[in-house]
C-alpha positions in Angstrom: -89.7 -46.1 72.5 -89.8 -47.8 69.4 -93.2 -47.2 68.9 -92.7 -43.7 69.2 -90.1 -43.3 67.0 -91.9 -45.2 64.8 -95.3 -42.4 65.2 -93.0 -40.0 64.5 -91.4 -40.6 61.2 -94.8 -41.7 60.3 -96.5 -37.8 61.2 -93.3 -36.7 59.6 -93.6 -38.1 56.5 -97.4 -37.3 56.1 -96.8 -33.6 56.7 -94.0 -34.0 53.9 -96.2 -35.1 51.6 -98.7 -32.8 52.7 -95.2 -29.8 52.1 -94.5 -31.4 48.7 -98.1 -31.6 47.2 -98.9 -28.0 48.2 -95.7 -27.0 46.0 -97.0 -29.6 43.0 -98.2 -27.1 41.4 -95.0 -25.6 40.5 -93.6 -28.5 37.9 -97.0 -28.4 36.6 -96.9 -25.0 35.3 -93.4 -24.8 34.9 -93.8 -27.9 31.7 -97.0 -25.7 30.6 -94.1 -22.7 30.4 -91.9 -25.2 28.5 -93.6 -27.1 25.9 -96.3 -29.0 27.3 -99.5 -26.7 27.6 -102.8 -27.8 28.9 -103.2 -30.8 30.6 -100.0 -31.8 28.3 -97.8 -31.6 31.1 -99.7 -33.7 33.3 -99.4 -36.1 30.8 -95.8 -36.4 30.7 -96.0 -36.7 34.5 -97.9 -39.3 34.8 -96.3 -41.3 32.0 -92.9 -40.6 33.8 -94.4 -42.2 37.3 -96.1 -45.0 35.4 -92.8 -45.9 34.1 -91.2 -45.9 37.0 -93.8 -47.4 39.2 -93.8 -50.4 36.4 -91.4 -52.6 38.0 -93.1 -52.5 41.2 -96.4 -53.5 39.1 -93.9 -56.4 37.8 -93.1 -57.8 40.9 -96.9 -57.8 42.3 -97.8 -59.1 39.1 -99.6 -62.4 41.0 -101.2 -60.2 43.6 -102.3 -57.3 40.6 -103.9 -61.0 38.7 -105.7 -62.6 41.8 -107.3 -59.0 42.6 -110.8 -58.1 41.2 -112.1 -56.2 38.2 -113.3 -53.4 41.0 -110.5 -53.2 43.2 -108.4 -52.1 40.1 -111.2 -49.7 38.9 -111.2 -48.1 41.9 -107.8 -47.3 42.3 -107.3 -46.2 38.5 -110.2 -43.8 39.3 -108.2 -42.7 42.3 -105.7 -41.5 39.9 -108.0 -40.1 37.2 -109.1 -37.9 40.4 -105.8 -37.0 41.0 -105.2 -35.8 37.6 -107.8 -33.8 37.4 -106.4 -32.0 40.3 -103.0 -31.7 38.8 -104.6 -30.3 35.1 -106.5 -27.7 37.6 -103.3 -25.7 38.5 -102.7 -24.8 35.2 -106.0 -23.3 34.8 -107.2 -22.1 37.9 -105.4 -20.1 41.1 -103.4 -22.8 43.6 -105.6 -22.0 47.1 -109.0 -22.6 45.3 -107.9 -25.4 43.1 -106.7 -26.8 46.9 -109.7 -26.0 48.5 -111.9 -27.4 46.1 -110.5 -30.7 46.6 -110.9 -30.4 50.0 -114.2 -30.6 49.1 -114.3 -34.5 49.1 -115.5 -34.8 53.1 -119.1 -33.7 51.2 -119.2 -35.8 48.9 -118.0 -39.1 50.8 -120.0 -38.7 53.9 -123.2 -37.9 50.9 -121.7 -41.4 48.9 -121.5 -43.5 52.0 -124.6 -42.6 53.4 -127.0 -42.9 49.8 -125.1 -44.8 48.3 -123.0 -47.3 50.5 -125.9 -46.9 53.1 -123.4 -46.7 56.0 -124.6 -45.2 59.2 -123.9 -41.2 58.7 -122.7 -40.0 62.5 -124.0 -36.2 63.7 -120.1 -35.1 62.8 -120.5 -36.5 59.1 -123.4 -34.2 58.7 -122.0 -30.8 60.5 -119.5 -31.9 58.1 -121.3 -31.8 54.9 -122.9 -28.3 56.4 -120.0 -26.5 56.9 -118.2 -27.7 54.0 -121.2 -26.4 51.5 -121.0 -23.3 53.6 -117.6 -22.7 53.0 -118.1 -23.6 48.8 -121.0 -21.3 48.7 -119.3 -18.2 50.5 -116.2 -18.9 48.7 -117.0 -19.0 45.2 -119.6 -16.5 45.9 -117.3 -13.9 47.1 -118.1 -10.4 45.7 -121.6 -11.5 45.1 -121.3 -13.5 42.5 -123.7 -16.8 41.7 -121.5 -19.8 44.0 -120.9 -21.4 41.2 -117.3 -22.7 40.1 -115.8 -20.3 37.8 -113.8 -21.3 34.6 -112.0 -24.9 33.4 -109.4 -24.8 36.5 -112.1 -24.7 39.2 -114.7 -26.8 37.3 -111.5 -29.6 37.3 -110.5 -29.2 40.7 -114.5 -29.7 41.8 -114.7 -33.0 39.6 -111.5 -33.9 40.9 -112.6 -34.4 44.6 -116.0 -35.9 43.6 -114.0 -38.7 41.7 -111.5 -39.5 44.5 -114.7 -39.6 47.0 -116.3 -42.2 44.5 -112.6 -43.6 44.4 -112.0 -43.9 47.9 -115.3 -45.6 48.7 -114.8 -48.2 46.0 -110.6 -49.2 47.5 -112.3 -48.6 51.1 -114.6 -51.3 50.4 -113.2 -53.2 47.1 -109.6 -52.9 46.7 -107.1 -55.0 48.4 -104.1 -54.2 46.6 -100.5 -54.4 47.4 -99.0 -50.7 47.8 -96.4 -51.1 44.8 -98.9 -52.5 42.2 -101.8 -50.3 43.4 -99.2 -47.3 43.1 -98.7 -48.6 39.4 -102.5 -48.5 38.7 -103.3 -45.2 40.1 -100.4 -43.8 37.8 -101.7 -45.4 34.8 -105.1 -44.8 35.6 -103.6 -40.9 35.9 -102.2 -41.5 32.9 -105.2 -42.5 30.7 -107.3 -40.6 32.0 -105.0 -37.0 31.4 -104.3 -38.6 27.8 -108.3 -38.4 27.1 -108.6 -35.3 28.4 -105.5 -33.5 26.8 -106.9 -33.0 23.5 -109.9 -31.5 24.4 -108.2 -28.7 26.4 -105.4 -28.0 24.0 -104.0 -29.4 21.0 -100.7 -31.3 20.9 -98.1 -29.0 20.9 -95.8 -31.5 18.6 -92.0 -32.3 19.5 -90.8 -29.2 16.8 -91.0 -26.3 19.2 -89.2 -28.0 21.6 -85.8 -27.2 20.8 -84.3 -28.4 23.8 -86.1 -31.1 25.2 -84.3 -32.2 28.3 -85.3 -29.5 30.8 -89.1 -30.8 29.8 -87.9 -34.6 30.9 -86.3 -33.3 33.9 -89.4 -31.7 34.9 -91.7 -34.5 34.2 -89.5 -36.9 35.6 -88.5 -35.3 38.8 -92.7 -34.4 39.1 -93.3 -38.2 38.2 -90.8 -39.5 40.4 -91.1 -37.4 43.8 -94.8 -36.2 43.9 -96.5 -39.7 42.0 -93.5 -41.9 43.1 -91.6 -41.7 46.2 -94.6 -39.3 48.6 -97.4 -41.5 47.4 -94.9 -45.0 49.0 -94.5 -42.7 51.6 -98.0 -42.2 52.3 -98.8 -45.8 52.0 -96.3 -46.8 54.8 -97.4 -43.9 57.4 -100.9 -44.3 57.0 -101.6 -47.7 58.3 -99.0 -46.6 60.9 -101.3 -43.7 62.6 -104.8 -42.6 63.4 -107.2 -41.8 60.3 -107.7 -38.3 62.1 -104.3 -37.3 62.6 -103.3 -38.4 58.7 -106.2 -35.9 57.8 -105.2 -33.3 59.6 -101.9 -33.7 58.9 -102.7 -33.8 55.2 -103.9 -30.1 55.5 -100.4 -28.5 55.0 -100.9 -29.0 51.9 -103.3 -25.8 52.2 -101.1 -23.9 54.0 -97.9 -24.4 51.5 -100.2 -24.1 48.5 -101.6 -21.1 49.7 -98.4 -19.1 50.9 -96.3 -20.1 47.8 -98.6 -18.7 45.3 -99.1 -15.9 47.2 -95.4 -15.1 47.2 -94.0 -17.0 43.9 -97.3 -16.2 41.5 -98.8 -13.1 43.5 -102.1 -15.3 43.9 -104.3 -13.7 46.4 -107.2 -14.6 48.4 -109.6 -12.1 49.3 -111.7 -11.9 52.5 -114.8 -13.9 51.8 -112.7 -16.7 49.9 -110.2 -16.9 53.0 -113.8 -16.9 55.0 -114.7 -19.7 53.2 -111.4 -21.4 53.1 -111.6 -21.5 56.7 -114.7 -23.1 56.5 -114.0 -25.9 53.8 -111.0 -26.9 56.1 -113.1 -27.0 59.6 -115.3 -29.5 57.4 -112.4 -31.6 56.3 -111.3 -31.5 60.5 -115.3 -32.7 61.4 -114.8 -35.5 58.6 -111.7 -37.2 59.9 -112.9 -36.7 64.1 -112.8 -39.7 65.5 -116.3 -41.2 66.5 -117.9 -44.1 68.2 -117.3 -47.2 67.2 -120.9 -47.9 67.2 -121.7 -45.7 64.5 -120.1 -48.5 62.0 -118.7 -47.6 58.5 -119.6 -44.4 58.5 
């Protein structure tokens, strides 16, 4: 009974984070309404979560020291990824930004077979088929070249090809306890959105801002629920269930993106980008399918 209790809050918890990410996008462009255009408001984020993630990073300070130059690469990259993603909303619309980072089954099954040289099984590849199906049909809707169009889905395309690089490098490098590597993903978020910033927008300066505290609210509650309190979430229910069913889980993220744009910012998909949508997310289900043992790290 325990154990199923235990499966439970585990699923639960993943489909929460899954709820909260695909409404991220709302403190995002809310601080980009405040003050903090650009990728500005990511930047606030970000340094919020790496503030408060910092005594966790304090406590694991032996385990952050014994663990290698890589391992701690390839979590900061994770959150460079992830930043990316966040900077997207404020350019591009909240389903394709999504989609596009749903993306990543591609490129991981491409990195860990070229790359990696793991064993790619048949899945993997119907995977990588369908998935560059559903990019070409949806960014080729209305017979356009299927090519991403402007900074928003440009980002949210780099985005999941650096959390595919990411993933392989803490799937095969990193052995990091979940506080301190929550710590470096932040600050790895947070350099990398600081380097980015000025190219996308110039700082807006502190004189505008007349009232600051609804910005630090913002930021703060963004830092501290979506970077903070879902990712320690995540980190306890994964180990705690099937790969497959975390992955599919994961996928109401989609969903809530999809619907709350569509209601709260009038976004709309059309029919060949919801064609393509489809197909994207069939791709991510053949990536996380359970296969044969046999077939080995792949």
């Amino acid at each position: 009974m325990d154990g199923d209790r235990t499966t439970f809050l585990a699923s639960a918890t993943v489909v929460a984070t899954g709820v909260l990410w695909g409404l991220y996008w709302l403190p995002v462009r809310r601080l980009a309404e405040l003050a903090l255009p650009g990728a500005w408001g990511s930047v606030a984020i970000v340094a919020a979560a790496t503030l408060l993630l910092a005594p966790l990073a304090i406590r694991g300070r032996r385990h952050l020291a014994a663990a290698g130059v890589s391992a701690i690469a390839s979590v900061a990259l994770g959150g460079v990824a992830f930043v990316l993603y966040s900077i997207a909303f404020v350019y591009g619309r909240v389903a394709i930004v999504i989609l596009l980072f749903f993306l990543t089954p591609v490129w991981s099954t491409l990195i860990g077979r070229y790359v990696m040289g793991w064993p790619t099984p048949t899945l993997r590849i119907a995977a990588i088929v369908v998935g560059l199906a559903g990019l070409t049909v949806m960014l080729g809707a209305g017979g356009d070249v299927p090519i991403p169009r402007g900074t928003g889905e440009w980002l949210a395309l780099a985005s999941g090809m650096l959390w595919s690089v990411a993933t392989t490098g803490i799937r095969s490098k990193a052995r990091l306890e979940p506080g301190a590597a929550s710590f470096i993903f932040a600050a790895g978020a947070f350099a990398g959105a600081l380097a980015l910033a000025p190219l996308l927008a110039p700082w807006p300066g502190l004189v505008g801002m007349e009232n600051p505290w609804p910005t630090l609210g913002w930021a703060l509650a963004a830092g501290g629920i979506w970077w903070g309190a879902s990712m320690a979430g995540l980190m306890w229910a994964t180990p705690r269930l099937e790969p497959a069913r975390v992955g599919i889980l994961l996928m109401a993220e989609v969903l809530i993106g999809a619907v709350s744009a569509a209601i709260i910012a009038g976004e709309h998909l059309g029919p060949w980008e919801l064609t393509g949508g489809a197909l994207v997310l069939c791709a991510a289900v053949l990536e996380v399918w359970p296969v044969s043992r046999k077939t080995g790290a792949g």
